[in-house]
C-alpha positions in Angstrom: 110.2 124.7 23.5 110.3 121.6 22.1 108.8 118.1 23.2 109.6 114.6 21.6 106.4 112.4 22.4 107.1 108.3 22.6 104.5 106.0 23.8 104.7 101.8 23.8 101.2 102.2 22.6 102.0 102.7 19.1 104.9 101.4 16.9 108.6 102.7 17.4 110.1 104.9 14.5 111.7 102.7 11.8 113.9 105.6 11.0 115.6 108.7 12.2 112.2 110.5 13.6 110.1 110.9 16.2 106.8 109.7 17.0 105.5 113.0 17.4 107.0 117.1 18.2 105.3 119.0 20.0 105.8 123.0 20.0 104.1 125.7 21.3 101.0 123.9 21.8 100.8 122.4 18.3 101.4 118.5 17.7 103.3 117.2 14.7 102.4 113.6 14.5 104.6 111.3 12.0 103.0 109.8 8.9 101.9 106.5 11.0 101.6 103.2 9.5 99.3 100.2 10.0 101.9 98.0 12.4 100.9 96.7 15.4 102.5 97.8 18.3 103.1 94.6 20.4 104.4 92.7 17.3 105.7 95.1 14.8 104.4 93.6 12.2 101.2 95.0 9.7 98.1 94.1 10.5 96.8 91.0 8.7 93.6 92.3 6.2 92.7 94.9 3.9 92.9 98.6 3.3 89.9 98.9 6.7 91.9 96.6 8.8 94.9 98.6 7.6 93.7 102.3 8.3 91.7 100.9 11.7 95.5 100.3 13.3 96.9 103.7 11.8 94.1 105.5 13.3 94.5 103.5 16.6 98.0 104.2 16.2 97.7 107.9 16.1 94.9 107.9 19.0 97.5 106.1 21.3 100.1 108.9 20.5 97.6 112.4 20.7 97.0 110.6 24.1 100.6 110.0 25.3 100.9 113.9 24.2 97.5 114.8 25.9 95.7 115.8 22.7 92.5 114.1 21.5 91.2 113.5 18.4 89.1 116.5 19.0 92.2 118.6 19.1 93.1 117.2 15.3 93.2 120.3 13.0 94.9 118.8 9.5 95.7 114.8 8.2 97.4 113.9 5.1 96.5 110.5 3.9 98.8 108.4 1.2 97.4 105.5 -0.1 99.4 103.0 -2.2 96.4 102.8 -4.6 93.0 105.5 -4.8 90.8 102.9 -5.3 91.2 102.4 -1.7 90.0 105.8 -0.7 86.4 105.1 0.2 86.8 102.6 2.4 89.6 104.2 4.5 87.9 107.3 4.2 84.5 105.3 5.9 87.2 104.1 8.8 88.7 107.3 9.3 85.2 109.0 8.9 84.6 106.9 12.6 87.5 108.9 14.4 86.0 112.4 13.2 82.2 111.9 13.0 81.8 115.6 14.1 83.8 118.4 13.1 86.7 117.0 10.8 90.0 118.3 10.0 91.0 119.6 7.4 92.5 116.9 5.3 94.5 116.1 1.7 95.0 112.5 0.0 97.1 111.3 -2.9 97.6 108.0 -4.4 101.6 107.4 -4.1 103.6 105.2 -5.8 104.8 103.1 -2.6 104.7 103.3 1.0 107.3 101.3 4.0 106.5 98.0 4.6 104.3 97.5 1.3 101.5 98.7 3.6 98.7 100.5 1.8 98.0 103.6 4.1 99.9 105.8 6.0 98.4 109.0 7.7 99.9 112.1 9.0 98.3 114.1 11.6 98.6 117.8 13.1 97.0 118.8 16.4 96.4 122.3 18.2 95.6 122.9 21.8 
């Protein structure tokens, strides 16, 4: 069976998609992006401010959906430029300090918003 997650805690879907599917005890998170909840707008700052708020963002929703980062089996990360990748890889290196997910990155050409990370995440119970 199918189950939409939606929490306040993290931004609203700018588009035709959830904020997360759960099925059969595995969580599809949405490629999340750096806006704050509240304001819905990006965080001011740079790529570290930037992936802090994605990663918050994507705690706030593996908690609406019961999951912890613990439970975090795969991310994808785009970045709008690879030069970036150490420091959001030092942020996001915070959130999975012991036993990490597997993980992929790529450099893309543009993300929504102009931000310049966006992460995906899959979880298993």
């Amino acid at each position: 069976m199918k189950r939409i997650i939606s929490t306040t805690n993290a931004p609203a879907a700018i588009g035709p998609y959830s904020q997360a599917v759960e099925v059969n005890g595995t969580l599809y998170v949405s490629g999340q992006v750096p806006l704050d909840p509240a304001t819905a707008t990006v965080v001011e700052g740079g790529i570290a401010e930037q992936t802090e708020q994605v990663m918050k963002n994507i705690g706030a929703i593996l908690e609406a959906a019961g999951y912890t980062y613990g439970d975090v089996v795969k991310s994808t990360c785009l970045l709008s430029d690879m030069a970036n990748f150490k420091a959001m890889n030092e942020v996001y290196g915070k959130y999975y300090a012991e036993n990490p997910p597997a993980r992929a990155a790529f450099a893309v050409r543009e993300l929504p918003l102009g931000v310049l990370v966006e992460i995906e995440t899959i979880a298993v119970k």
